[in-house]
C-alpha positions as CSV (number, residue, x, y, z in Angstrom):
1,X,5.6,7.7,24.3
2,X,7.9,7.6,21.5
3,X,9.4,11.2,20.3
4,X,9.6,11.6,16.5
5,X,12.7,13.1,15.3
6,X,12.7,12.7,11.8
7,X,13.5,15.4,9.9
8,X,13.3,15.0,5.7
9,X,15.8,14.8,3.1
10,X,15.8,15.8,-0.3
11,X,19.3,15.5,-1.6
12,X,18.5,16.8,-5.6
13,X,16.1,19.2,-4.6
14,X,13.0,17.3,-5.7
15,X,10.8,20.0,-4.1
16,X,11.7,22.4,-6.6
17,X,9.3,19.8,-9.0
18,X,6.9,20.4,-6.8
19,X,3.7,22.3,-6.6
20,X,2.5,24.2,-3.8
21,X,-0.6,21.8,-3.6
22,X,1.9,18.8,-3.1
23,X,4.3,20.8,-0.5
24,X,1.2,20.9,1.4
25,X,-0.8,17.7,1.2
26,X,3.1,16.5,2.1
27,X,3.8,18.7,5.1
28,X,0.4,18.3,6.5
29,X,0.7,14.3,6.3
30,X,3.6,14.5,7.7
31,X,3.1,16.2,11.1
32,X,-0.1,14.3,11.2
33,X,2.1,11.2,11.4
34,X,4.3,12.6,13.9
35,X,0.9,13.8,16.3
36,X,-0.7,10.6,15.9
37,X,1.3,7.7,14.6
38,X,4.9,7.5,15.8
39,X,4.1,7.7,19.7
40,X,1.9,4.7,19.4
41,X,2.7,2.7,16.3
42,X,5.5,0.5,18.2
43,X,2.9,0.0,21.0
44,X,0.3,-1.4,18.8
45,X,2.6,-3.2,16.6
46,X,4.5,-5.5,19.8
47,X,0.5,-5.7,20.6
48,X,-0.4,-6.7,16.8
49,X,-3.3,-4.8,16.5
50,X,-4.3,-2.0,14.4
51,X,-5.2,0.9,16.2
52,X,-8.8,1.8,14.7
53,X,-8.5,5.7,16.0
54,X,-6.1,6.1,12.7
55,X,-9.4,5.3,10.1
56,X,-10.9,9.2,11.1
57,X,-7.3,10.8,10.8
58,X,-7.0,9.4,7.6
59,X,-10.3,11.3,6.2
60,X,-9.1,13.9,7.4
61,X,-5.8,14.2,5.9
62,X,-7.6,13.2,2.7
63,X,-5.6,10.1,2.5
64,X,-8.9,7.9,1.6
65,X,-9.3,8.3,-2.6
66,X,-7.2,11.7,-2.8
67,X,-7.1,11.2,-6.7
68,X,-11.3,10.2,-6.5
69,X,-13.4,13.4,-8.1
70,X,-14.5,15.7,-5.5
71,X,-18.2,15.1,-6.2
72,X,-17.9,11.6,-5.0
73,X,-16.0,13.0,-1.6
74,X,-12.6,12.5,-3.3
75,X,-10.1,15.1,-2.6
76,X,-9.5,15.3,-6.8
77,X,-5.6,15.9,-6.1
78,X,-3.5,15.1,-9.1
79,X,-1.5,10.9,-8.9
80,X,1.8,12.8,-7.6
81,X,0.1,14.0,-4.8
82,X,-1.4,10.7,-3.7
83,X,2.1,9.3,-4.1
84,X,3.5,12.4,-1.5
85,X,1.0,10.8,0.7
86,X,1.7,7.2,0.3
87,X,5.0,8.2,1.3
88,X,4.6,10.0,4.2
89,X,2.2,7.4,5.4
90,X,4.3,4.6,5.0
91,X,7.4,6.8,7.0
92,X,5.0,6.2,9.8
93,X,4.3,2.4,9.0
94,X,3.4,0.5,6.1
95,X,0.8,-1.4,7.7
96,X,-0.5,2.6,8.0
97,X,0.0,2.9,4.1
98,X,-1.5,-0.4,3.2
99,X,-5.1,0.7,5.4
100,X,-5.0,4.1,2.8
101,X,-3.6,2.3,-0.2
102,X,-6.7,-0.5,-0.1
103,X,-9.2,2.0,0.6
104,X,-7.9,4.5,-2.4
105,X,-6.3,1.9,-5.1
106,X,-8.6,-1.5,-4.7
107,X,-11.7,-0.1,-3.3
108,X,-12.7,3.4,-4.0
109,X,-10.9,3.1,-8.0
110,X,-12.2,0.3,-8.9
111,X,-16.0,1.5,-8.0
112,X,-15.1,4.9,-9.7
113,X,-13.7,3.4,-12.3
114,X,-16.0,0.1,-13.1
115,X,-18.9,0.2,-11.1
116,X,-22.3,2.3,-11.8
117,X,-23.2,5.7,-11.2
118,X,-25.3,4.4,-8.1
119,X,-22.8,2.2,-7.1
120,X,-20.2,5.4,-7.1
121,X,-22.9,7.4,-5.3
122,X,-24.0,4.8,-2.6
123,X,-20.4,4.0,-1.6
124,X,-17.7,6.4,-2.6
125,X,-18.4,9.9,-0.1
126,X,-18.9,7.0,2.4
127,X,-15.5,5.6,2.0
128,X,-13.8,9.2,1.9
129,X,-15.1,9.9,4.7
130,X,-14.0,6.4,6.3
131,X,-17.6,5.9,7.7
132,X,-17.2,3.0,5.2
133,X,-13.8,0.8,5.3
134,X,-13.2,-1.7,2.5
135,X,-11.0,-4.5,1.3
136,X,-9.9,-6.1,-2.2
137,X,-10.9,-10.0,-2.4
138,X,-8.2,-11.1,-5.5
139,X,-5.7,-13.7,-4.2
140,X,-6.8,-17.3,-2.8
141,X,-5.0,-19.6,-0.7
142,X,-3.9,-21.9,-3.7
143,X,-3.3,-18.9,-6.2
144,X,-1.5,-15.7,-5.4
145,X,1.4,-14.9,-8.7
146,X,-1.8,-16.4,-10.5
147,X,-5.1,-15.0,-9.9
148,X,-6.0,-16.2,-13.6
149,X,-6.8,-19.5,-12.0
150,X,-9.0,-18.4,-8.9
151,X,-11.6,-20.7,-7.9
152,X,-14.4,-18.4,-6.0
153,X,-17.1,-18.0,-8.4
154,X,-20.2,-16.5,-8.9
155,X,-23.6,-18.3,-10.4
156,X,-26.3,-16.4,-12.0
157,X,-29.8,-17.0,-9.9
158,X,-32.3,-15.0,-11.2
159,X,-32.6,-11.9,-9.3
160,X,-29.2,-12.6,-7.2
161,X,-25.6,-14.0,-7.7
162,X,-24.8,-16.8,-5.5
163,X,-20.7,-16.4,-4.4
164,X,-19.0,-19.5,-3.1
165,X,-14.8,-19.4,-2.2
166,X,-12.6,-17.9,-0.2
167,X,-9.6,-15.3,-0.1
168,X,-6.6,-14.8,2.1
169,X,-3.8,-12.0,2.9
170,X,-7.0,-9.5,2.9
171,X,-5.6,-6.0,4.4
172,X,-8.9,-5.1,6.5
173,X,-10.6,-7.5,6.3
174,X,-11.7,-8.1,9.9
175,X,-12.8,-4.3,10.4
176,X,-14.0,-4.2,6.4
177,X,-17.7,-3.0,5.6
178,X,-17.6,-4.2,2.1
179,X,-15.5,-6.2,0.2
180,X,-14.9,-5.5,-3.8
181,X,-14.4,-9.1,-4.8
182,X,-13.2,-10.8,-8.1
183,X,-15.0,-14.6,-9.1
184,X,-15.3,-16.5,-12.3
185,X,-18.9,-16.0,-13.8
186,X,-20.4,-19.5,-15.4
187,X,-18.5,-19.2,-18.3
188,X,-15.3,-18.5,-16.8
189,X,-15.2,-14.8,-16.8
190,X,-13.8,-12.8,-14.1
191,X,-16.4,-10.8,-12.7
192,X,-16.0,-7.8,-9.8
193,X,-18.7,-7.9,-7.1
194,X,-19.7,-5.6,-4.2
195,X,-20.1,-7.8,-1.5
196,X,-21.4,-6.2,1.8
197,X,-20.3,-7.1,6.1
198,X,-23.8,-9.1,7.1
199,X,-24.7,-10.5,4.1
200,X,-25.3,-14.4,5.0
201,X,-22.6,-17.0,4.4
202,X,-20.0,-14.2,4.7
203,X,-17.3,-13.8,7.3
204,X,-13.5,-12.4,7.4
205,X,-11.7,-14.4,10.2
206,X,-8.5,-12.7,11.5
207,X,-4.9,-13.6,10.5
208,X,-3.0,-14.3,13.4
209,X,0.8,-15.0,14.1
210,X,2.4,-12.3,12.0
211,X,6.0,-11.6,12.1
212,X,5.5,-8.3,9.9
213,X,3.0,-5.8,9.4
214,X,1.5,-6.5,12.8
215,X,0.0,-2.9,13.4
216,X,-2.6,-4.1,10.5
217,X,-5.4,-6.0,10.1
218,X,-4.9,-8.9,7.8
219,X,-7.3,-12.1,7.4
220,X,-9.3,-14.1,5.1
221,X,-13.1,-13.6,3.0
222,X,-15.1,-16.9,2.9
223,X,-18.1,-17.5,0.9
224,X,-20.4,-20.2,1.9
225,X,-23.5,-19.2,-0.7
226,X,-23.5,-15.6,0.2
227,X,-26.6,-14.3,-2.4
228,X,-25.3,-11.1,-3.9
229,X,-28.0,-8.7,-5.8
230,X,-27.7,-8.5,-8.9
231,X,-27.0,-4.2,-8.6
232,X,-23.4,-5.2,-6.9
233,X,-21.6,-6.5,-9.9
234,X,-19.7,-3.7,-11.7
235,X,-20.5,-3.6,-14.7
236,X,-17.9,-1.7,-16.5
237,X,-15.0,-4.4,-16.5
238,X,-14.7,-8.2,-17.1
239,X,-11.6,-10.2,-17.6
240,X,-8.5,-9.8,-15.7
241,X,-7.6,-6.4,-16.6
242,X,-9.9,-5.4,-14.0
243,X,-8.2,-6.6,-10.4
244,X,-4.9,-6.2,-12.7
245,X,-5.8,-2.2,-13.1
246,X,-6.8,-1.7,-9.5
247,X,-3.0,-3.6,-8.9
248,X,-1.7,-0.8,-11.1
249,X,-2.6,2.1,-9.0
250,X,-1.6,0.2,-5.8
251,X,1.8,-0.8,-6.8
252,X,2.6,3.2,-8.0
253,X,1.5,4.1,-4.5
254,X,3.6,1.7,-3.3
255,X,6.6,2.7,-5.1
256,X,6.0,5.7,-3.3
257,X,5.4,5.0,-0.1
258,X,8.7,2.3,0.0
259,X,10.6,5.6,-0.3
260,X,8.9,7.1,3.5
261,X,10.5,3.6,4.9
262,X,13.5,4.2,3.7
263,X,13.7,8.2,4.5
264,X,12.7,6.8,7.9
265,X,15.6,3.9,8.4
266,X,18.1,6.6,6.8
267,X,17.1,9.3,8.9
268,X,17.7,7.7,11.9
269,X,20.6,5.7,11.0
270,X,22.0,9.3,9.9
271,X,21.5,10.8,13.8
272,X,22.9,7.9,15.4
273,X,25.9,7.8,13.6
274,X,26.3,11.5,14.7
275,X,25.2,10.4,18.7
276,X,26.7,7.0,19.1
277,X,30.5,7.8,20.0
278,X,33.0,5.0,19.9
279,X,36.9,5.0,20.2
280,X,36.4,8.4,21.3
281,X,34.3,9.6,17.9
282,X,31.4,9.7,16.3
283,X,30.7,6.6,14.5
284,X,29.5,8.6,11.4
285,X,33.1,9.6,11.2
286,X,34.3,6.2,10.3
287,X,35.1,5.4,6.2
288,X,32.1,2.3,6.8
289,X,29.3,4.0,8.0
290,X,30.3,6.9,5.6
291,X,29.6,4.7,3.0
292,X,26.7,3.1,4.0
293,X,25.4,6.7,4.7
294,X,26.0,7.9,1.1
295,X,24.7,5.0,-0.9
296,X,21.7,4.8,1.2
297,X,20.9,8.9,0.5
298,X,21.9,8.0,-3.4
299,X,19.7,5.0,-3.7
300,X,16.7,7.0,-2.0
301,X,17.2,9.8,-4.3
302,X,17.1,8.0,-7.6
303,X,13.8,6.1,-6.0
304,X,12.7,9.8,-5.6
305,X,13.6,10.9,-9.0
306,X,11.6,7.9,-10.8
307,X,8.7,8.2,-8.6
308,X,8.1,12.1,-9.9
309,X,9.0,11.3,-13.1
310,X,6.4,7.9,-13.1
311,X,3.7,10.8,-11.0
312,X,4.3,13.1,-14.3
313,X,3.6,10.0,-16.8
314,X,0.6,8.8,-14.6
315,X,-1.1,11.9,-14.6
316,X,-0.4,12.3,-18.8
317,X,-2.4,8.7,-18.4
318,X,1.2,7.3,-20.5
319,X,2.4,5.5,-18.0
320,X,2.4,1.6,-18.6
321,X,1.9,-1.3,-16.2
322,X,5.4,-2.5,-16.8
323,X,6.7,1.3,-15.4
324,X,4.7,0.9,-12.5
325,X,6.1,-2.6,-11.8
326,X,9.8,-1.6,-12.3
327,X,9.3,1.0,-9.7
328,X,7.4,-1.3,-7.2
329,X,10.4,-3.9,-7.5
330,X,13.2,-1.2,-7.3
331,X,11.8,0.8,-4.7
332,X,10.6,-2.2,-2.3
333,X,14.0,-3.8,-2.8
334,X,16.0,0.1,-2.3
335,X,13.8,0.5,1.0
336,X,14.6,-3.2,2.3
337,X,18.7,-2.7,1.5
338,X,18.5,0.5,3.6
339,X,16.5,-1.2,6.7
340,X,19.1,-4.0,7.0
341,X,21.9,-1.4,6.5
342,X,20.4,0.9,9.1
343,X,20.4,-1.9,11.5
344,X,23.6,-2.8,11.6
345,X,24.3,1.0,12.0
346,X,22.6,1.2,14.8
347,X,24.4,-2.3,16.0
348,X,22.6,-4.2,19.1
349,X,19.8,-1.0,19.2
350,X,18.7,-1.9,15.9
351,X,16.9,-4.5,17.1
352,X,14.8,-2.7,19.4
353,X,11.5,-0.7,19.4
354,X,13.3,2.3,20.4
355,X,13.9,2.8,17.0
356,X,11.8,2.2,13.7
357,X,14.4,0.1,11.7
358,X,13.1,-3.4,12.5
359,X,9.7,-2.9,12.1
360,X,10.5,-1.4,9.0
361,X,12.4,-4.1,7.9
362,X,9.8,-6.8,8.7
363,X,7.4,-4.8,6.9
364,X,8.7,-4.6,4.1
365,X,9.3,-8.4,4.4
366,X,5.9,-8.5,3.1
367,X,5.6,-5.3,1.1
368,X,8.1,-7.3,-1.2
369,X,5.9,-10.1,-1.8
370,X,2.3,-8.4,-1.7
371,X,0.8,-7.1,-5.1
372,X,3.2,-9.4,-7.4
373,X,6.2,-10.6,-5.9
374,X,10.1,-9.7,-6.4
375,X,10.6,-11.4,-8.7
376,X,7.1,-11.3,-10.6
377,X,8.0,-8.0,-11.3
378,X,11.5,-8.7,-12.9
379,X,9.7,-11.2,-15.6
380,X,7.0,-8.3,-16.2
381,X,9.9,-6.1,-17.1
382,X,11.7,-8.9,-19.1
383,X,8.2,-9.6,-21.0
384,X,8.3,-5.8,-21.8
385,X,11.5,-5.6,-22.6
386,X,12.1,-8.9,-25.0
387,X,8.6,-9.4,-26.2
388,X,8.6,-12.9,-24.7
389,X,6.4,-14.0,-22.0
390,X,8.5,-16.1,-19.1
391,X,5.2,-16.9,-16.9
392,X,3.8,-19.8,-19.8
C-alpha cells in the first residue's frame, strides 16, 4: 500500500485566521485521508471504481452537510469549516471531494433550503449519516453551459407528477438513493423534484471509459414516465435560481478543495526535488525547479488567502455568485498549473501511480469543466464587472 507523506503548508500563516473548531475539523480530515484514502485511492482509480467503504468514513468525519443544522443531523459548522474539509478531501482525490460536495451542496442544501419541513425530516439525518446517498439531476446531454433550455419535464396528474428526460455527468448516480432533480413544469417553470431509487421508469446507467475522476461514480438519470407524488416537489423555489443556488455552494467548496490538489502536487514535487539527485545535487538546488517551487507555494497561498476571505463573506451571507465563480475559475486553473508543473518535476515518475500528480491532473481535467466551465466563469465575472451580459 501506498505511504502518505504529505505534510501541510501554510506559507502566510493562514492558521492564525483560524478557529480552534476549523484546526480540528482540518486535522481530523486530514489523517482520516491518510488512514483510509491514500493507500487505496490509486488502486481503485487504475480499477475505476469508487470504493463504497469511503460513504461511512465520510459521516463520520462529518463531511456529509457539515454547514446543515444539527437538528437535521448536520454537523452546524460555520461555511469556512466545510471549505477546510473540501480541501482536505480533495488532497486525497477529487473524485473523494465531489461524493461529499454532491451530498452537502446539491442534495442536502437544496432540501434544507427549498424543500418542506417533512421533506427536511424524512431525508436530511438520513443523508448525514450516509444511510441515504444522493445525486443532483441539472445538466442534459444537449445542455450543460445552459440548463435554461433543459428538456426533462414534469406534468401535473392529479395526485402525481409524471417525469419524462434524462441527465448525464451525474456524480453518484449508480450508487444514488434519491435524486434531487430539476424539470420544466407545463408552463415552462423549472421545478425541483425528489425523485427516489425504485420508483418505475427510473434508472442511472453507469458512465464508463473515463480518463479522469475514475475513483468515482459518474452516469446518467433517465425518465421514462416515472410518477412522482405530489409531496416530492420542493416547494420553496421555482425558476433557475434554484439549481443555480445549490451551484453556488458547490463551486465555493470547490474553490476550496482545488487548493488540497494542489498542496498535494506541491508537496510532493517539493520532496522529490530534495530526493531526486542529479549531476551530483539535489535537483531542488537548480535555479528551474527553484522557480517552479516558489510560484507554485505563491500561487497556492493567494488561492488560500481568497478562500478565507470568500469563508468570511459567505458566512456574513454577502458573498455574491460572481465571488464564488472567480474563485472556482482561479483556483481550478492555479491547481491544474501546479499538477503539470509538478509533473515535469518529477520527470518520467510523474507519470506513474507511485505518485499523485497525474491523477490529480486528470482530475482536475474535469473539475475545470464541471459546475460552469473555464471560461463560463470568466463571462460571469465580465457580466459583473461591465454590466453587460456576454452569454445572449
Amino acid at each position: 500500500m501506498a505511504q502518505d507523506r504529505y505534510q501541510y503548508h501554510d506559507y502566510f500563516l493562514m492558521d492564525d485566521l483560524l478557529t480552534e473548531e476549523h484546526k480540528l475539523v482540518m486535522s481530523s480530515v486530514r489523517e482520516w485521508v491518510k488512514k483510509e484514502v491514500s493507500p487505496i485511492v490509486e488502486e481503485y482509480c487504475q480499477r475505476a471504481e469508487f470504493p463504497k467503504q469511503w460513504i461511512k468514513g465520510l459521516a463520520e468525519i462529518g463531511a456529509f452537510g457539515p454547514y446543515i443544522p444539527a437538528e437535521y443531523g448536520g454537523g452546524g459548522m460555520d461555511q469556512i469549516a466545510y471549505g477546510l474539509i473540501m480541501m482536505e478531501l480533495e488532497r486525497g482525490d477529487s473524485g473523494l471531494r465531489s461524493t461529499a460536495s454532491v451530498q452537502s451542496s446539491l442534495v442536502m442544501y437544496p432540501i434544507y433550503t427549498y424543500g418542506s419541513e417533512e421533506q427536511r425530516r424524512k431525508y436530511l439525518p438520513k443523508l448525514a449519516s450516509g444511510d441515504m446517498m444522493g445525486c443532483f439531476g441539472l445538466t442534459e446531454p444537449d445542455h450543460g453551459s445552459n440548463p435554461g433550455g433543459m428538456l426533462t419535464n414534469i406534468k401535473d396528474k392529479g395526485d402525481h407528477y409524471l417525469l419524462n428526460g434524462s441527465k448525464m455527468w451525474i456524480s453518484n448516480a449508480p450508487f444514488a438513493d434519491i435524486a434531487v432533480v430539476w424539470a420544466k413544469d407545463e408552463e415552462g417553470v423549472i421545478r425541483g423534484i425528489i425523485v427516489e431509487r425504485g420508483m418505475e421508469g427510473f434508472s442511472t446507467p453507469e458512465t464508463h471509459g473515463k480518463w479522469s475522476l475514475r475513483a468515482s461514480a459518474t452516469g446518467e438519470l433517465v425518465f421514462d414516465n416515472v410518477k412522482v407524488p405530489k409531496e416530492n416537489l420542493l416547494p420553496n423555489v421555482k425558476g433557475l435560481k434554484g439549481p443555480l443556488g445549490c451551484l453556488n455552494s458547490a463551486r465555493y467548496g470547490i474553490s476550496w478543495g482545488t487548493i488540497g490538489a494542489a498542496l498535494d502536487c506541491y508537496d510532493s514535487a517539493l520532496r522529490y526535488s530534495k530526493e531526486r539527485i542529479q549531476f551530483g545535487r539535489p535537483i531542488g538546488g537548480f535555479q528551474l525547479q527553484q522557480k517552479k517551487l516558489a510560484e507554485m507555494i505563491t500561487e497556492i497561498t493567494k488561492a488560500q488567502l481568497l478562500c478565507w476571505r470568500l469563508g468570511v463573506l459567505k458566512n456574513e451571507n454577502r458573498a455574491t455568485p460572481a465571488q464564488i465563480s472567480m474563485a472556482k475559475r482561479n483556483n481550478v486553473n492555479m491547481a491544474l498549473q501546479i499538477a503539470r508543473e509538478a509533473r515535469q518535476i518529477h520527470g518520467g515518475m510523474g507519470i506513474t501511480g507511485e505518485y499523485p500528480i497525474m491523477r490529480h491532473m486528470m482530475n482536475l481535467e474535469s473539475v475545470i469543466t464541471y459546475e460552469g466551465t473555464h471560461d463560463v466563469h470568466l463571462l460571469i465575472t465580465g457580466m459583473d464587472i461591465t454590466g453587460l451580459n456576454a452569454f445572449q
